[in-house]
C-alpha positions in Angstrom: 88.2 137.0 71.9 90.9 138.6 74.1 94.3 136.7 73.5 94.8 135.1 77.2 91.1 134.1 76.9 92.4 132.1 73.7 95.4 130.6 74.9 92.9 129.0 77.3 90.5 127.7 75.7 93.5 125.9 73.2 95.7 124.4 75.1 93.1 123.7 78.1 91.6 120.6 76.0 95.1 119.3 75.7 95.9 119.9 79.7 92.7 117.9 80.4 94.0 114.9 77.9 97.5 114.9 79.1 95.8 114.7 82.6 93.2 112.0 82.3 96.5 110.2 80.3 98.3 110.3 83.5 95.6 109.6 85.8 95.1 106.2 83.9 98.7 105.3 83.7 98.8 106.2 87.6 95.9 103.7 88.1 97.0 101.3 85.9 100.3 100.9 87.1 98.9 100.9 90.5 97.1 97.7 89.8 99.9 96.1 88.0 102.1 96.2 91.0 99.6 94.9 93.3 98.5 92.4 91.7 101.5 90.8 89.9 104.7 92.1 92.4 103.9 90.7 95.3 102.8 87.2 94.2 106.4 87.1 91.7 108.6 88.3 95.0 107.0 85.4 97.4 107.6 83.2 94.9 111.1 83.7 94.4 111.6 84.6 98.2 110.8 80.8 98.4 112.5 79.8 95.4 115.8 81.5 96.6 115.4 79.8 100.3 115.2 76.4 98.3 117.8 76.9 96.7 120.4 78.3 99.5 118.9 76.6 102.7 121.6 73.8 102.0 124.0 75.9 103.6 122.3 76.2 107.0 122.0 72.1 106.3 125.8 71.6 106.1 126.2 73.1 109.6 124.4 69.1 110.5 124.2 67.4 107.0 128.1 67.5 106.0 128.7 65.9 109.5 125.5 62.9 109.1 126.4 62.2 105.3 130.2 62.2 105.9 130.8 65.3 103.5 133.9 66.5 102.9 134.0 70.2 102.1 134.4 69.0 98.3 131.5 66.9 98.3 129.5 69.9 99.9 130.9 72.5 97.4 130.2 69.7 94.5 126.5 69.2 95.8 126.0 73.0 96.3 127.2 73.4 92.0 125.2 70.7 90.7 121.8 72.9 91.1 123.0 74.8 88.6 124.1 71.6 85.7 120.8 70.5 85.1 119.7 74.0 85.6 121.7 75.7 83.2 121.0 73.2 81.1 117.2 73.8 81.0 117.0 77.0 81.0 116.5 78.3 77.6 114.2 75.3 76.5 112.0 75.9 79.9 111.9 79.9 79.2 110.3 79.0 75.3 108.0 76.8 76.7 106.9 79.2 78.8 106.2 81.5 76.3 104.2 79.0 74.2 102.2 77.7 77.5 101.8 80.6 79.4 103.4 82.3 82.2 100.7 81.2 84.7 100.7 77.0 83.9 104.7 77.4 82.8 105.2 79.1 86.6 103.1 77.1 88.6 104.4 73.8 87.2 107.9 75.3 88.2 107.3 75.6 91.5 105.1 72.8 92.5 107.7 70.6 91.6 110.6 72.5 93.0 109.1 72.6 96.0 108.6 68.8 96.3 112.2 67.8 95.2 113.5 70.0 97.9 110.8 68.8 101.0 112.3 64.7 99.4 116.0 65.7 99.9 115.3 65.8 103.6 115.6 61.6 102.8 119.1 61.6 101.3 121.1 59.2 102.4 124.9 60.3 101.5 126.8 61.9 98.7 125.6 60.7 95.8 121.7 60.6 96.3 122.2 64.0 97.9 124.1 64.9 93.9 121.1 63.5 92.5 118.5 65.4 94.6 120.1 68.9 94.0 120.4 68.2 89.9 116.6 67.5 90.2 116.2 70.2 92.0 117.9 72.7 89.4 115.9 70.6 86.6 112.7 71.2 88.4 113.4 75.4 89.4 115.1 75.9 85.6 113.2 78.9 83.8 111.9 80.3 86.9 113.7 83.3 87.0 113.9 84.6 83.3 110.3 83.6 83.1 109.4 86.1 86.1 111.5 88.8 84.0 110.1 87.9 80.9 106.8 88.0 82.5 107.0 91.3 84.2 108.0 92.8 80.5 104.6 91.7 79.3 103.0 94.3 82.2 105.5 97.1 82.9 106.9 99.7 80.6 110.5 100.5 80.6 110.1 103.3 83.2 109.2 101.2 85.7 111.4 98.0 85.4 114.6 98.7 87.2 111.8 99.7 90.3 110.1 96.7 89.4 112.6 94.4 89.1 114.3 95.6 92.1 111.1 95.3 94.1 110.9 91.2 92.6 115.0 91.0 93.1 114.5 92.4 96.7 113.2 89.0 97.7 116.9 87.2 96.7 118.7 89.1 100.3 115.3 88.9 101.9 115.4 85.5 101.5 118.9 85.0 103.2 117.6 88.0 105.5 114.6 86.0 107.4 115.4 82.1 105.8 119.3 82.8 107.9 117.3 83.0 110.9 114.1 80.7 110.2 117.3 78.1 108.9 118.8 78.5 112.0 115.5 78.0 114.3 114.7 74.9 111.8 118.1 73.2 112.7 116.9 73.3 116.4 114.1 71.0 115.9 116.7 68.1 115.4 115.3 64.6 117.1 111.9 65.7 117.0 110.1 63.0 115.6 112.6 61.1 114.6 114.4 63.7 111.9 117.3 65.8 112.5 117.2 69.1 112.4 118.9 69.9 108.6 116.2 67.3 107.7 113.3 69.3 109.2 115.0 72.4 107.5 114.1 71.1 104.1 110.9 69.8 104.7 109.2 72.7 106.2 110.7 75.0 103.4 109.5 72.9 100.5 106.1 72.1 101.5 105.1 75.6 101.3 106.1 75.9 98.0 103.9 73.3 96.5 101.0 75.0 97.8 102.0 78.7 96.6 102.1 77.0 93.1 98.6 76.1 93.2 97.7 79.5 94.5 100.1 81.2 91.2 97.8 79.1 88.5 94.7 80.5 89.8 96.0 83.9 90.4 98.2 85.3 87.7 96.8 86.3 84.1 99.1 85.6 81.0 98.8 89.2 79.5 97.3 92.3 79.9 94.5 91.4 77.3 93.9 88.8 80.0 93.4 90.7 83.1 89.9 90.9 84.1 90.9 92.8 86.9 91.9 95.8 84.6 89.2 98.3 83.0 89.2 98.0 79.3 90.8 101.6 78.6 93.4 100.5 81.1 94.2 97.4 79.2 94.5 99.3 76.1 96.8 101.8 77.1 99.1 99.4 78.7 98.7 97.3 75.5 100.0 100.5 73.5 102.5 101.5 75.3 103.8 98.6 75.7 104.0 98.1 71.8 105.2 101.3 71.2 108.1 101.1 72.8 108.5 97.7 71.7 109.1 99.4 67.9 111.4 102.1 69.4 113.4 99.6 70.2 113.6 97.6 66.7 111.0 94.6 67.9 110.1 94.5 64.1 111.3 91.2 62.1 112.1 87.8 63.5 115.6 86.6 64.6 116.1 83.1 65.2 116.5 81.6 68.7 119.9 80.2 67.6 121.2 83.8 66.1 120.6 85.1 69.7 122.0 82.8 71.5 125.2 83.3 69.7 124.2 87.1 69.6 128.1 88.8 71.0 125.6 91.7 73.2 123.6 88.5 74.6 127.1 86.4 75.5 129.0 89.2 76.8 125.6 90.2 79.2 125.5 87.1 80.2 129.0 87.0 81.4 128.0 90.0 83.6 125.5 88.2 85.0 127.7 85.4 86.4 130.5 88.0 87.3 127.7 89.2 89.9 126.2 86.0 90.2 129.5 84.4 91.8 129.7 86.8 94.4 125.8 85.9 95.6 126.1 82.7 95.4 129.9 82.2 96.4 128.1 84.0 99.6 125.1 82.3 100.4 126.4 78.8 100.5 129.8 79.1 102.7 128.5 82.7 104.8 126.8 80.3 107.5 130.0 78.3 107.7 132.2 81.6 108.2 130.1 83.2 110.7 130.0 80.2 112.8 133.4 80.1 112.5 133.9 82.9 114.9 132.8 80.1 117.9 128.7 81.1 117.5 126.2 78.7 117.8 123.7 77.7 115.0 121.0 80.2 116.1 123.4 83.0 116.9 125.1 82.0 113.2 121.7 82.5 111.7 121.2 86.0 113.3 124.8 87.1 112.3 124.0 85.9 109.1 121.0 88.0 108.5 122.8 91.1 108.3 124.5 91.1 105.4 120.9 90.5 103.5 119.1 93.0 105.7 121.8 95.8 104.1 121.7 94.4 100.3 117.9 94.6 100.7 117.3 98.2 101.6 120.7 98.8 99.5 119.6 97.4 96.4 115.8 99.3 96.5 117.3 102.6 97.0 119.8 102.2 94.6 117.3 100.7 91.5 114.8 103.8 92.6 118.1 106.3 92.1 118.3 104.3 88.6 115.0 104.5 87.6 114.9 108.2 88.7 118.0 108.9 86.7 117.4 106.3 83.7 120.6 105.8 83.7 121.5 101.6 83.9 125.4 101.7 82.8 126.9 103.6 86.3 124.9 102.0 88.7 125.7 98.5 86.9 129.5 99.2 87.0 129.4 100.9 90.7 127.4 97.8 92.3 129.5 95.2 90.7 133.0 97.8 91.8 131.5 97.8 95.8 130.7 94.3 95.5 134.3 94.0 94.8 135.7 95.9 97.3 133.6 94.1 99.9 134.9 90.5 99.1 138.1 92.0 99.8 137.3 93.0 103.2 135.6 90.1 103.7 138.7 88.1 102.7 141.2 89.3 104.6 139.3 90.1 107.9 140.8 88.7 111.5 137.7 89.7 113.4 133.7 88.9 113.3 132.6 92.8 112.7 135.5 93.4 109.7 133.9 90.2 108.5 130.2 91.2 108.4 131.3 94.7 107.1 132.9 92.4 104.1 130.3 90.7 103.8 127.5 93.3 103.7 129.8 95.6 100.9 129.9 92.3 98.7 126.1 91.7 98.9 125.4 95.4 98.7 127.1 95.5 95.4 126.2 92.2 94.4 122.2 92.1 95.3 122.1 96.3 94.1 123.1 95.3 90.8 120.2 93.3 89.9 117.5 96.2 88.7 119.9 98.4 87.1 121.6 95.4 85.2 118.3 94.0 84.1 117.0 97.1 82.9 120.1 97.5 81.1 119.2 94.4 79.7 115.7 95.1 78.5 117.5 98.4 76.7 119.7 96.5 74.7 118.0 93.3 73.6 115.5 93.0 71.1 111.7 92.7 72.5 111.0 90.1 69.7 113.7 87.8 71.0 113.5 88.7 74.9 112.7 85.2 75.7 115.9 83.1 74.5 118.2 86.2 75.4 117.0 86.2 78.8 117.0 82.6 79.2 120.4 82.6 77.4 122.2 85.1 79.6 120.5 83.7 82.8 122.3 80.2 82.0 125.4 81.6 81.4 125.0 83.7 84.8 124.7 80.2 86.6 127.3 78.8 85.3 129.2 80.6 88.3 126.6 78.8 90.8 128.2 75.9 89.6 132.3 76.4 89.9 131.7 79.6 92.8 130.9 77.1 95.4 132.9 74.6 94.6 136.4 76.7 93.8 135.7 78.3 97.3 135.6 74.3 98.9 138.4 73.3 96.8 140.4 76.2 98.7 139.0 75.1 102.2 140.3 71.7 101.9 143.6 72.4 100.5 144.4 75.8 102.9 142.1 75.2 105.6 140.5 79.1 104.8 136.8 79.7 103.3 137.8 83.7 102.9 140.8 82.9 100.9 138.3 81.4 98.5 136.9 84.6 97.9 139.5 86.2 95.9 138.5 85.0 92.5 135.1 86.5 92.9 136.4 89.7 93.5 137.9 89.6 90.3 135.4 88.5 88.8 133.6 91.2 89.8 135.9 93.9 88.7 136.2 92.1 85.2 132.1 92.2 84.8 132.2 96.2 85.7 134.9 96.6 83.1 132.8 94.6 80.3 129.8 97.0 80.9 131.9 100.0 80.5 133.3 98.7 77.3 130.1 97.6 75.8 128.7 101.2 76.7 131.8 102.5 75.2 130.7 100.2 72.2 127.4 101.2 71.5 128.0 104.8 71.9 130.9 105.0 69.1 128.5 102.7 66.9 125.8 105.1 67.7 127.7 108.2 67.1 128.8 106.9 63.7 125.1 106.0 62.6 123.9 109.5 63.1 124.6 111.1 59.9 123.6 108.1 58.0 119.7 108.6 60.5 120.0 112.5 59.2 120.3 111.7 55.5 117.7 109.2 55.2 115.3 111.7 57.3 116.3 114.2 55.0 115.1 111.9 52.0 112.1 110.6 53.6 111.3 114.3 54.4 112.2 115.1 50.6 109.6 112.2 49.2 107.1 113.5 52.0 107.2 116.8 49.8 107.3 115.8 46.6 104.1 113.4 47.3 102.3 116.0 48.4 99.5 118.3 46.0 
């Protein structure tokens, strides 16, 4: 047989295999993210309005209630008590429960807290509805990540995550101007407008739950929807790579918790965190600021989100393109820095949305690079009380962001000069990722020949047990 004849017929068998490989991983992965994306991004596109809508509220609520900007900044933080509280015990349970019950049950009763707290009556009832509230919502969010790891390999979760995150500046995108409209229904039957605001964005919520427990499977080994050699090669790969990266042996919930990778992460997290959510619940009362009405506020308003959305997709795709998580980590978290600045300092409505837009750019973009990072360097075995653990520590800044920046309103009469500490806060959390990288790689480097000489006596007793 002529030699070019062959090489075709030898390698052509392995052409077809590594082709009908890729075909079912394109078709697979196809599925995947049409089937469990978009439910996961309505859901928290909802979950985030619920949770931020109470700063389109203020504009009528602080006024009705007799709020000081204290009391609001106190009732903004106290989502995150209860909810920071919860979190790790909700994320376990969801694990032993199932995503789909664990997730529906989430937000069926999230979304009736926050329809009730249109019935508050003044400060304290409206403390009490928003600590329900983060009770009711706690787990959500590193369920929904610890969910998508059971379905996408690690190639696809910055994209994947990004595409879920997306729905956090979408949210403030369209709910700044649905908000807004809401507020305009005030007298109408009797309810003011803030109170309209909350009931007709918790309702909805309650009914999407029901629709999550009938539509999401638990696993892969679940999904009817998938053929059977689709399941198995996402079953595979997924456990492949969960033995690359050391998923073997059991760590104790406790031992990752106090883990120093999982603490320090988490203290990223709420570096970024503080800037979103420092953001989202005084932006309505800057922009109005300027002299607009509350319509015109909620159209100003949208702006900022509009950017961090497109922003943050484009910037997770150059991530995942790159597999590269530590840069785009560090650069988000520097331009979210660089736009609170702006944003603090600005004498005119356009310097202000440019501010803005920068901080929520860097803020929102840093979400599917930084959680990626995450899946890279916690252990699979463990995912579910280091995700839970470093998303509780993340919202601790949902609790003092909000109110530090109210604290400064009262006492100086400015909400931008309240923005300061989360720009520093955000240059500190770049400067922990490049250490940690820093880190890993010395440990990594010093390892190595440790790796070579037990290859080179595994390769040895490889030899020596042969015939």
């Amino acid at each position: 047989m002529p030699k070019d004849q062959m090489s075709t017929s030898i390698s052509h068998p392995t052409v077809s295999a590594t082709t009908a490989i890729d075909g079912l991983e394109r078709s697979t992965m196809r599925k995947v993210m049409l089937r469990i994306v978009p439910i996961l991004f309505l859901s928290y596109f909802i979950a985030y309005l619920d949770r931020i809508n109470i700063g389109f509220a203020a504009l009528g609520m602080n006024h009705d209630l007799g709020l000081s900007s204290v009391d609001y900044g106190w009732a903004a933080g106290l989502f995150f008590l209860t909810y920071v509280v919860f979190e790790i015990p909700s994320n376990l349970v969801l694990e032993r429960v199932g995503a789909r019950i664990w997730i529906a049950r989430i937000m069926i009763s999230w979304g009736a807290v926050t329809a009730c707290t249109a019935f508050v009556v003044g400060p304290w009832s409206l403390y009490g509805a928003r600590m329900l509230l983060g009770l009711a919502e706690a787990g959500f969010f590193p369920g929904a990540l610890l969910y998508l790891t059971y379905w996408c390999p690690a190639g696809y979760r910055a994209k994947v995550i990004s595409l879920f995150s997306i729905s956090v500046p979408l949210a403030g995108f369209f709910g700044s101007a649905i908000s807004g409209a809401l507020l305009g229904l005030d007298g109408w039957l009797g309810l003011r407008g803030w109170q309209w605001l909350f009931v007709l964005e918790g309702l909805p919520t309650v009914g999407l739950g029901v629709f999550v427990l009938v539509w999401l499977p638990n696993k892969p080994a679940h999904a009817k929807w998938l053929t059977a050699a689709e399941r198995d090669w996402l079953q595979a790969k997924l456990a492949a790579e969960a033995q690359l990266h050391g998923a073997s042996g059991h760590q104790s919930v406790w031992r990752t918790i106090v883990n120093p990778s999982v603490l320090l992460l988490g203290l990223v997290s709420a570096c970024s965190l503080a800037t979103g959510y420092g953001i989202a619940f005084w932006q309505p009362q800057m922009i109005k600021a300027f002299g607009l009405s509350d319509l015109q506020t909620g159209f100003v308003t949208a702006v900022p989100f509009g950017i961090a959305a497109v922003g943050m997709v484009l910037w997770s795709l150059h991530s995942d393109k790159h597999m590269e998580r530590v840069w785009h980590t560090t650069l988000s978290l520097l331009t979210a820095a660089l736009g609170l600045a702006l944003a603090a300092t600005a004498t005119s409505l356009p310097l202000a949305v440019l501010g803005l837009s920068l901080s929520l750019l860097g803020g929102y973009g840093v979400k599917g690079p930084f959680w990626a990072l995450v899946s890279d360097w916690t252990n699979p075995k463990t995912a579910a009380a280091a995700l839970g653990t470093i998303n509780s520590i993340a919202n601790i800044s949902g609790f003092v962001a909000p109110m530090v920046i109210g604290m400064v309103k009262q006492s100086t009469g400015s909400i931008a000069l309240g923005l300061a500490p989360m720009c520093a806060m955000s240059v500190f959390g770049a400067a922990i990722v490049w250490l940690m990288n820093l880190g890993r790689r010395r440990t990594a480097k010093s390892a190595q020949p440790r790796r070579q000489a037990m290859s080179t006596l595994s390769s040895a007793a490889d030899r020596a047990a042969s015939p």
